[in-house]
N, CA, C and O atoms as CSV, one atom per row, in Angstrom:
chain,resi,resn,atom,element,x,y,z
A,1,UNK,N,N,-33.218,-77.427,-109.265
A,1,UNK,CA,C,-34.435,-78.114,-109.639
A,1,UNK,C,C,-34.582,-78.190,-111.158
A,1,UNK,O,O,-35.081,-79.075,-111.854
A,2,UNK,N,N,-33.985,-76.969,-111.503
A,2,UNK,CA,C,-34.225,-77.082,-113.412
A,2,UNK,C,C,-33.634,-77.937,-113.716
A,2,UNK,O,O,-34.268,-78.811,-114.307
A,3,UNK,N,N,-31.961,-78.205,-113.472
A,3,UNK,CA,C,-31.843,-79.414,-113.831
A,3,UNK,C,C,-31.443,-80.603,-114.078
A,3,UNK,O,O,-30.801,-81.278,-114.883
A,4,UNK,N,N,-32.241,-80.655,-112.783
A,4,UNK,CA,C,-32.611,-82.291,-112.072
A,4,UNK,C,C,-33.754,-82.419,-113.676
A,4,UNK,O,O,-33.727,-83.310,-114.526
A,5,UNK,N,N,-34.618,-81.243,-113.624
A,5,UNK,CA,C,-35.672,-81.213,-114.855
A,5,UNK,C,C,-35.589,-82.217,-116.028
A,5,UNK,O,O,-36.125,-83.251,-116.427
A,6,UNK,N,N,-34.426,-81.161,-116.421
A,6,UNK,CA,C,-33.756,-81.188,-117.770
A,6,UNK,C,C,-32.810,-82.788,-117.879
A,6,UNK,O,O,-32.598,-83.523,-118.843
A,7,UNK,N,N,-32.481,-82.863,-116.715
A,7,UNK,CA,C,-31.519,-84.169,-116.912
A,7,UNK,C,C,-32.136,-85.365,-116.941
A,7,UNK,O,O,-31.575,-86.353,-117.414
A,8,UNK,N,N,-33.548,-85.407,-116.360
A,8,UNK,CA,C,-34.345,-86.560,-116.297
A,8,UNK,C,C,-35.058,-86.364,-117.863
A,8,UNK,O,O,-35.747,-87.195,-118.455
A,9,UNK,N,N,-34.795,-85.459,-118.168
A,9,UNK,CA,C,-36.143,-85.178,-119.846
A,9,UNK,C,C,-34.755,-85.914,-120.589
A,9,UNK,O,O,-34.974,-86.938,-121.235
A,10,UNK,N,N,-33.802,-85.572,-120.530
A,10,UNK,CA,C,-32.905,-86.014,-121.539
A,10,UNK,C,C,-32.702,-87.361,-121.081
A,10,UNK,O,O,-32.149,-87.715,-122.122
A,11,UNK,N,N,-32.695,-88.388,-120.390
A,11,UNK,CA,C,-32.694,-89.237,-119.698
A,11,UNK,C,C,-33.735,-90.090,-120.567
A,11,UNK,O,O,-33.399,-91.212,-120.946
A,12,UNK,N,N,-35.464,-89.378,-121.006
A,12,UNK,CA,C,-36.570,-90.004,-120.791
A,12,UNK,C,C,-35.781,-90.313,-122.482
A,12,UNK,O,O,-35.426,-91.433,-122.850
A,13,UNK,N,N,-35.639,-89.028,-123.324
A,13,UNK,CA,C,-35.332,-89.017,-124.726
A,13,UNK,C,C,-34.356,-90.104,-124.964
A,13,UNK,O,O,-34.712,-91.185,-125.434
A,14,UNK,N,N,-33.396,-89.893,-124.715
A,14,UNK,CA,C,-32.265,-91.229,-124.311
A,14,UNK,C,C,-32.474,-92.717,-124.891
A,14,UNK,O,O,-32.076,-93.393,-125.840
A,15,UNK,N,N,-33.521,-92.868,-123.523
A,15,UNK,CA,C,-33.846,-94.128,-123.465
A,15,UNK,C,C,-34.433,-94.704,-124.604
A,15,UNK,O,O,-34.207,-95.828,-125.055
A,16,UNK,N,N,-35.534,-93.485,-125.221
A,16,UNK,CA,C,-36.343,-93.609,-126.294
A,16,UNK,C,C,-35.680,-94.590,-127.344
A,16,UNK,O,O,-35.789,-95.766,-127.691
A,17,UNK,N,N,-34.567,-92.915,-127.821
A,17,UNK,CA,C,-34.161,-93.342,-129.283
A,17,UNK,C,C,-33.389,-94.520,-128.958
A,17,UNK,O,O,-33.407,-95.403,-129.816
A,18,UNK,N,N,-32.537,-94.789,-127.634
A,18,UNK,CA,C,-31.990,-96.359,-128.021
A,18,UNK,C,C,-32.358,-97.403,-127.552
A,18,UNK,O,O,-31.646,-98.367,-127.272
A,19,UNK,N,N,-33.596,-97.293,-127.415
A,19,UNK,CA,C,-34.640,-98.717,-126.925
A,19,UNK,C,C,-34.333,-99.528,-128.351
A,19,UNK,O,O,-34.307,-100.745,-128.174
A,20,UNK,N,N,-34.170,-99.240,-129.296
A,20,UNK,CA,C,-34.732,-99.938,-130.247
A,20,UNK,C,C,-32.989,-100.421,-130.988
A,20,UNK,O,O,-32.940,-101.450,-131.663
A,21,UNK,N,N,-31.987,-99.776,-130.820
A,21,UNK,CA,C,-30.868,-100.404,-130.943
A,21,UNK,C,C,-30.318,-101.708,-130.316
A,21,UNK,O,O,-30.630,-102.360,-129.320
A,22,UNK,N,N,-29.118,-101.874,-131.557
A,22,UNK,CA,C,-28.222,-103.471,-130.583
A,22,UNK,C,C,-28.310,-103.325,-129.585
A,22,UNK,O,O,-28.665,-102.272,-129.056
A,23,UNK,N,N,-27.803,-105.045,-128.650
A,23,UNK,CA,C,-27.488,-104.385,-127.009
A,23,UNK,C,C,-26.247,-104.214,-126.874
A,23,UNK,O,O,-25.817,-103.614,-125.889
A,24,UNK,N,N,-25.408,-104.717,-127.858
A,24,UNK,CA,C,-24.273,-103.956,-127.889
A,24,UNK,C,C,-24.352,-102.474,-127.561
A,24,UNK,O,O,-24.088,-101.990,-126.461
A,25,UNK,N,N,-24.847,-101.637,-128.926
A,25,UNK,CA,C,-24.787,-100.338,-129.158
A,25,UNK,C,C,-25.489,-99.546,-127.519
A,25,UNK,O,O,-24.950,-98.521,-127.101
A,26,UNK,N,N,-26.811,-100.235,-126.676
A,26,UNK,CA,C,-26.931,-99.761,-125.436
A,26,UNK,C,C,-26.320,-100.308,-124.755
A,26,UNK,O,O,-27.267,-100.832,-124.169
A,27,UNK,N,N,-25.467,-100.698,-124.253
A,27,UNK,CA,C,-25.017,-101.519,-123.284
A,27,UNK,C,C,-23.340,-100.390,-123.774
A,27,UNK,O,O,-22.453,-100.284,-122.928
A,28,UNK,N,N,-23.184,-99.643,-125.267
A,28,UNK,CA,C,-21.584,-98.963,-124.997
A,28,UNK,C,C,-22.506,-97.547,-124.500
A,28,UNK,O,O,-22.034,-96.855,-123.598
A,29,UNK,N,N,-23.344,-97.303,-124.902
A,29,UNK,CA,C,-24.011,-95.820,-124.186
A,29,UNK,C,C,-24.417,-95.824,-122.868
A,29,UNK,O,O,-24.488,-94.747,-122.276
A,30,UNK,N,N,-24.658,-96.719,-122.384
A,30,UNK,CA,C,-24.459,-96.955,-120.862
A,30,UNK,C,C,-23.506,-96.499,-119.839
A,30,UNK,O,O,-23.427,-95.590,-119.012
A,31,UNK,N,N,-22.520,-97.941,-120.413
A,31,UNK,CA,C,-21.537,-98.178,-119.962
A,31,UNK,C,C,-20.830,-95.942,-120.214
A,31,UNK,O,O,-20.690,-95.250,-119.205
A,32,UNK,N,N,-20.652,-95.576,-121.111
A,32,UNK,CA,C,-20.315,-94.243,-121.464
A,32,UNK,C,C,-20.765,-93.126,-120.770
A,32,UNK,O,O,-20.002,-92.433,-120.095
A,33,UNK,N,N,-22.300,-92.840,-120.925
A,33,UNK,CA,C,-22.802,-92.236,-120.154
A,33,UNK,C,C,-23.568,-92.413,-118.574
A,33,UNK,O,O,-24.105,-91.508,-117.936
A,34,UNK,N,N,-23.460,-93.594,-118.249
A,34,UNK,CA,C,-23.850,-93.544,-117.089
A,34,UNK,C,C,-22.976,-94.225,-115.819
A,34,UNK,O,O,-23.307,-94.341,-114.639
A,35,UNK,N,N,-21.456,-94.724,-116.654
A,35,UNK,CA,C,-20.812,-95.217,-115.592
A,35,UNK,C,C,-19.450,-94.899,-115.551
A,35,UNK,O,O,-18.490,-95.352,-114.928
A,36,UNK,N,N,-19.725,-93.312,-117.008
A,36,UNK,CA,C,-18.390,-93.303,-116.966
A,36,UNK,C,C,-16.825,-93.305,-117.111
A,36,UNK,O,O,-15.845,-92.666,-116.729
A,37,UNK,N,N,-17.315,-94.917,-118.261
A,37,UNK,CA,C,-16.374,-95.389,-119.175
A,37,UNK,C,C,-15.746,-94.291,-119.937
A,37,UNK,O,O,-16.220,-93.160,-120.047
A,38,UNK,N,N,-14.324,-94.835,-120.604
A,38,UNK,CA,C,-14.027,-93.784,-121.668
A,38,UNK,C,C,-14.092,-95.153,-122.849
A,38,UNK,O,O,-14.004,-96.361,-122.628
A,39,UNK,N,N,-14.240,-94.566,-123.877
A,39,UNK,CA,C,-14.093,-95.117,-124.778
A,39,UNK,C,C,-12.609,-96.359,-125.074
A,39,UNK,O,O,-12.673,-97.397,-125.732
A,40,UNK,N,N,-11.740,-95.964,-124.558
A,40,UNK,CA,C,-10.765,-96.719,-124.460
A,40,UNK,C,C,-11.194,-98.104,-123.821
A,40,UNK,O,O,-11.036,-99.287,-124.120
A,41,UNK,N,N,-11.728,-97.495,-122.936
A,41,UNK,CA,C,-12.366,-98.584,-121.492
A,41,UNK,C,C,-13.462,-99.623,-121.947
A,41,UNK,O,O,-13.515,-100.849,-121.852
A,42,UNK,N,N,-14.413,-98.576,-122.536
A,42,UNK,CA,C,-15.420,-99.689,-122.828
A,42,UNK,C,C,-14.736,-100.663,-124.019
A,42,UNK,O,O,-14.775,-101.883,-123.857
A,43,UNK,N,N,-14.072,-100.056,-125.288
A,43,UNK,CA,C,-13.098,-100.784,-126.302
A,43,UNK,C,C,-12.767,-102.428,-125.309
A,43,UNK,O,O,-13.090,-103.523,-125.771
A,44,UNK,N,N,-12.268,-102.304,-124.305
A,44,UNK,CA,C,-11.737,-103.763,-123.638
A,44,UNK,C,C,-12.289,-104.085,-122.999
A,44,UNK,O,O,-11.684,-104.727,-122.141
A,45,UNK,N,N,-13.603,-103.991,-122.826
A,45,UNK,CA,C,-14.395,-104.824,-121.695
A,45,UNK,C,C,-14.812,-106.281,-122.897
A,45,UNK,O,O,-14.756,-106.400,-124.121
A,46,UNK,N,N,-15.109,-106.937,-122.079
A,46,UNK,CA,C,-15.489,-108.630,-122.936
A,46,UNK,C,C,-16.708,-108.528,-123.528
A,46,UNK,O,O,-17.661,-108.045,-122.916
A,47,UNK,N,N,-16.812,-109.014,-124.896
A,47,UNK,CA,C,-18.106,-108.379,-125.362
A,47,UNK,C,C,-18.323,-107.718,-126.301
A,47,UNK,O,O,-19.025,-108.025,-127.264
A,48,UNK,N,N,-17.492,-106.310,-126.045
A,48,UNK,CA,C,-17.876,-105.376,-127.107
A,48,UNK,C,C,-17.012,-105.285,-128.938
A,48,UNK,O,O,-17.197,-104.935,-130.104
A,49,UNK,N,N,-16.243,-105.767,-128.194
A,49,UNK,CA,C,-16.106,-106.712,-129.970
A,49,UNK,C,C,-15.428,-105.408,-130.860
A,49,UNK,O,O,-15.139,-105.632,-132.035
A,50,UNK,N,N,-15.214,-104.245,-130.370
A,50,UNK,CA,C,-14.941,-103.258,-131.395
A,50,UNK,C,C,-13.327,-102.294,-130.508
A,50,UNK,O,O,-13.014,-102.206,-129.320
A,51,UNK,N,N,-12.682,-101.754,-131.751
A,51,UNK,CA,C,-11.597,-100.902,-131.202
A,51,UNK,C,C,-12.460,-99.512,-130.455
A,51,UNK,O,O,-13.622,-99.162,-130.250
A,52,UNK,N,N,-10.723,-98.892,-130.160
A,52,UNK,CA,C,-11.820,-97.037,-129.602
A,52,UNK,C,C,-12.333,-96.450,-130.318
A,52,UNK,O,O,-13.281,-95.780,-129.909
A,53,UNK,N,N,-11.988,-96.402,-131.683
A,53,UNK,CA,C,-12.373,-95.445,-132.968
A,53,UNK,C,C,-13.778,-96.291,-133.294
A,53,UNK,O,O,-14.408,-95.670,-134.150
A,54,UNK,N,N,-14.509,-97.585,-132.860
A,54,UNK,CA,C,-15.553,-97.955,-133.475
A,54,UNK,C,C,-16.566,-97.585,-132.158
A,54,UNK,O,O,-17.778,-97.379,-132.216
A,55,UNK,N,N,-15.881,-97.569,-131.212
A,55,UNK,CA,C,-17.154,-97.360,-129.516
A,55,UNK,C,C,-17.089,-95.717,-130.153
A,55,UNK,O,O,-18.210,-95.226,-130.284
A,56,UNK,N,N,-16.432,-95.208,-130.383
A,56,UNK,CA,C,-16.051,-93.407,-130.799
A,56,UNK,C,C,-17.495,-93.186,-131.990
A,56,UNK,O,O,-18.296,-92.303,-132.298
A,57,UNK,N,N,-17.235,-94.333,-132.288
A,57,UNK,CA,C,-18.586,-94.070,-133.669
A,57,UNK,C,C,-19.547,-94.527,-133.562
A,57,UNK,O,O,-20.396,-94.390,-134.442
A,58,UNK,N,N,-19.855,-95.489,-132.058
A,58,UNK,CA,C,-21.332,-95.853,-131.931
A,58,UNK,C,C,-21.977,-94.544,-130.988
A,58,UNK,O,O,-23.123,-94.098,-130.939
A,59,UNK,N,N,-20.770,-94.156,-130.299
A,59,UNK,CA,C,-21.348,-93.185,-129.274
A,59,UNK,C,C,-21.771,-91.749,-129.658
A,59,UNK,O,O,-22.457,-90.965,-129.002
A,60,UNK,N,N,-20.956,-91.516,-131.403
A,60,UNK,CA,C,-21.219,-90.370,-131.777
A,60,UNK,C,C,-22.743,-90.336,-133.036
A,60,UNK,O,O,-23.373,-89.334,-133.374
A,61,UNK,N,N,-22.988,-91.900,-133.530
A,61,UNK,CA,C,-24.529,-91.893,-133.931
A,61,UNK,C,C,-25.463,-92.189,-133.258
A,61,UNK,O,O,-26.541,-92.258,-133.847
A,62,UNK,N,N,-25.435,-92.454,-131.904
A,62,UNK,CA,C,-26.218,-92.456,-131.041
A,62,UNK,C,C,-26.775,-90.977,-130.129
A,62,UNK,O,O,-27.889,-90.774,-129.647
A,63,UNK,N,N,-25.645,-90.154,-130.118
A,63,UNK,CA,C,-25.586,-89.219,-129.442
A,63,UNK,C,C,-26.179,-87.989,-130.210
A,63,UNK,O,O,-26.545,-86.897,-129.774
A,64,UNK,N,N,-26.162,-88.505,-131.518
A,64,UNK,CA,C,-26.837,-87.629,-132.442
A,64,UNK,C,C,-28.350,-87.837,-132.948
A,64,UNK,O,O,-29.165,-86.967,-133.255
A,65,UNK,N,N,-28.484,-89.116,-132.948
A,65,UNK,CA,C,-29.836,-89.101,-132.572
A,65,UNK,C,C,-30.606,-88.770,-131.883
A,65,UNK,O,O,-31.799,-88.530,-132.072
A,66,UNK,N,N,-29.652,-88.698,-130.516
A,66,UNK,CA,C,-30.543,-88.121,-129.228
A,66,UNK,C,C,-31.090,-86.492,-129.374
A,66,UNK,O,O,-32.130,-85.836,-129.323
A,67,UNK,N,N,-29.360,-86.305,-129.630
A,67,UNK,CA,C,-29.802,-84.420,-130.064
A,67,UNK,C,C,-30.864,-84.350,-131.049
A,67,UNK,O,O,-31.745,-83.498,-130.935
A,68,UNK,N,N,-30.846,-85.443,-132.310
A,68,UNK,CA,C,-32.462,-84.772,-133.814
A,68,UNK,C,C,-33.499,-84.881,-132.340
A,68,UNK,O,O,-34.231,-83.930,-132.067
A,69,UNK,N,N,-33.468,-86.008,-131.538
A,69,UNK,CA,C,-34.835,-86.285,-131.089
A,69,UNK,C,C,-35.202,-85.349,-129.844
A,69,UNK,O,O,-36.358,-85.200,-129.449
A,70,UNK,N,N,-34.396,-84.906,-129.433
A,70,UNK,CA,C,-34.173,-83.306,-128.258
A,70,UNK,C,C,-34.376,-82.518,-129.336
A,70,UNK,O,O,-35.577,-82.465,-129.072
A,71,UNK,N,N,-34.307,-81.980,-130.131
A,71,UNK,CA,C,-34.288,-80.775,-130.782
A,71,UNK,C,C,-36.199,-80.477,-131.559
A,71,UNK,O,O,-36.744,-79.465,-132.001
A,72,UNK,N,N,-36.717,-82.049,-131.374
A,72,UNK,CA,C,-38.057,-81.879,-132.209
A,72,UNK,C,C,-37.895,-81.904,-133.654
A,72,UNK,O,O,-36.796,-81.814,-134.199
A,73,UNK,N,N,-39.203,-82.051,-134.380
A,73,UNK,CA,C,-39.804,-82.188,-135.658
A,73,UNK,C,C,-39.496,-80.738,-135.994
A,73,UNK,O,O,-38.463,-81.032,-136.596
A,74,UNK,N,N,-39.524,-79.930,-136.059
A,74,UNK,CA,C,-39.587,-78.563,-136.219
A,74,UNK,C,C,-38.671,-77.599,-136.052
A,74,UNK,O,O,-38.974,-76.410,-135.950
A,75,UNK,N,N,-37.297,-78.118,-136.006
A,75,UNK,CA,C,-35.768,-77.088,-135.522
A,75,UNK,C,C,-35.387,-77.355,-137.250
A,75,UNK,O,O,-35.737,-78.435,-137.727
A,76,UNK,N,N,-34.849,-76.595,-137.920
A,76,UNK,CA,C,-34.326,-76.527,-139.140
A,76,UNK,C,C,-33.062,-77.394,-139.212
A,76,UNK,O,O,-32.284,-77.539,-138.268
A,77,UNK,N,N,-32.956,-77.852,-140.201
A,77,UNK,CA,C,-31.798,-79.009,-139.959
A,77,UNK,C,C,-31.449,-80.579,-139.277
A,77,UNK,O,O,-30.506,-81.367,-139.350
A,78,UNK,N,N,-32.775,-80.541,-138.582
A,78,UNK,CA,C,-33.087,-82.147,-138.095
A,78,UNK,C,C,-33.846,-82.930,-138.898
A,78,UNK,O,O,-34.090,-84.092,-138.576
């Protein structure tokens, strides 16, 4: 039950910080985290317009946003 909790809170955060990004940039965090993809994979789908090393770098400033915005106003270093 915790977490089912925890996975839907990170889920809600998620959505947050990349509501407001390309649909590129949601549409490779998707495709990544919710279906799967590897980076290689999403790299060749039609569309995404970028090598593995550039899906590698949308998924790793996205993913870090998520963590400042999981972590709160108030953790040292965010």
């Amino acid at each position: 039950m915790e977490r089912e909790t925890l996975a839907g809170e990170v889920g809600r955060i998620s959505a947050r910080v990349i509501r407001n990004q390309p649909e590129r940039d949601k549409l490779i965090f998707d495709l990544y985290f919710s279906h799967d993809l590897s980076p290689s994979q999403i790299a060749e789908c039609k569309g995404i317009g970028l090598s593995k090393r550039g899906v590698e770098q949308v998924l790793g400033r996205l993913t870090s946003r998520v963590r400042r915005a999981a972590a709160g106003p108030d953790v040292a270093g965010y």
